[in-house]
C-alpha positions as CSV (number, residue, x, y, z in Angstrom):
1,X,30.7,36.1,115.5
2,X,29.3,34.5,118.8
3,X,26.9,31.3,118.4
4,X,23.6,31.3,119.4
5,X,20.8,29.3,120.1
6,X,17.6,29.1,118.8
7,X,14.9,31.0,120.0
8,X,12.6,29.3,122.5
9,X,15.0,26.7,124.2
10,X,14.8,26.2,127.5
11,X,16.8,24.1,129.5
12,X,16.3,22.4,133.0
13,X,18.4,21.2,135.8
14,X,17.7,20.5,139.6
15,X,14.3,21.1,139.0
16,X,14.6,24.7,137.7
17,X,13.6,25.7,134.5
18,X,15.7,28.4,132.5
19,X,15.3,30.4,129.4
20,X,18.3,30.3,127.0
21,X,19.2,34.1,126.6
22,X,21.4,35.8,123.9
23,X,22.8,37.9,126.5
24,X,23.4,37.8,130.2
25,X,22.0,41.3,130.2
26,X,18.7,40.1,128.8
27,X,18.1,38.3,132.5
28,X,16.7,40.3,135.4
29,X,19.6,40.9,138.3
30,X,19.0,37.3,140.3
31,X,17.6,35.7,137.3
32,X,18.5,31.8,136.1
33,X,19.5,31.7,132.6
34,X,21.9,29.6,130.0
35,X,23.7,31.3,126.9
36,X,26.1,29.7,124.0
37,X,29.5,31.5,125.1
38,X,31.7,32.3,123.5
39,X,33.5,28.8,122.9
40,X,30.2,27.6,121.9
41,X,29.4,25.6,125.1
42,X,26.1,26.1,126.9
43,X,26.7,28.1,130.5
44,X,24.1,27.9,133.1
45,X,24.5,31.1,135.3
46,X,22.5,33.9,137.5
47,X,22.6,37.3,136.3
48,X,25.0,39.3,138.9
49,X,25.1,35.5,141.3
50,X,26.4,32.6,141.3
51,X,24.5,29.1,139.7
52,X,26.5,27.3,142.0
53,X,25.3,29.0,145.4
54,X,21.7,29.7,144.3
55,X,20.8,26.5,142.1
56,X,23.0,24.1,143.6
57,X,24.3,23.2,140.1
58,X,27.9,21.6,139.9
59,X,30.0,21.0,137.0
60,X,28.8,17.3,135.7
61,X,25.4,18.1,136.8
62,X,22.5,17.1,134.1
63,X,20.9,19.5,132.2
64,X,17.7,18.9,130.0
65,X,17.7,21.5,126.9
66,X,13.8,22.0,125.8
67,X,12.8,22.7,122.2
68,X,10.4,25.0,122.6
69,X,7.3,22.8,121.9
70,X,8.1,20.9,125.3
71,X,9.1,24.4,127.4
């Protein structure tokens, strides 16, 4: 079965903040979001775009993952 995260994390990175979804198709078409795939690794991505074009993000970048107390 796939991993997921707990509900309520966020994570940021170059200044955005994103939710940590379950799904890609919980995101709105354009949206930011991160998800567990399916090796278990968090992916930052834009529903139907590219996180690379429209966040700037690069592999190596840092990301901050936010319990939900601190989101």
């Amino acid at each position: 079965s796939p991993t997921r995260a707990p509900e309520g994390l966020w994570v940021e990175a170059k200044g955005r903040r994103m939710r940590v979804l379950g799904a890609y198709s919980e995101a709105a078409k354009g949206e930011p979001l991160a998800i567990v795939g399916s090796m278990g690794l968090l992916e930052i991505a834009v529903r139907e775009g590219s996180a690379r074009e429209e966040l700037g993000l690069l592999p190596g970048d840092e990301v901050t993952v936010l319990s939900p107390d601190r989101s």
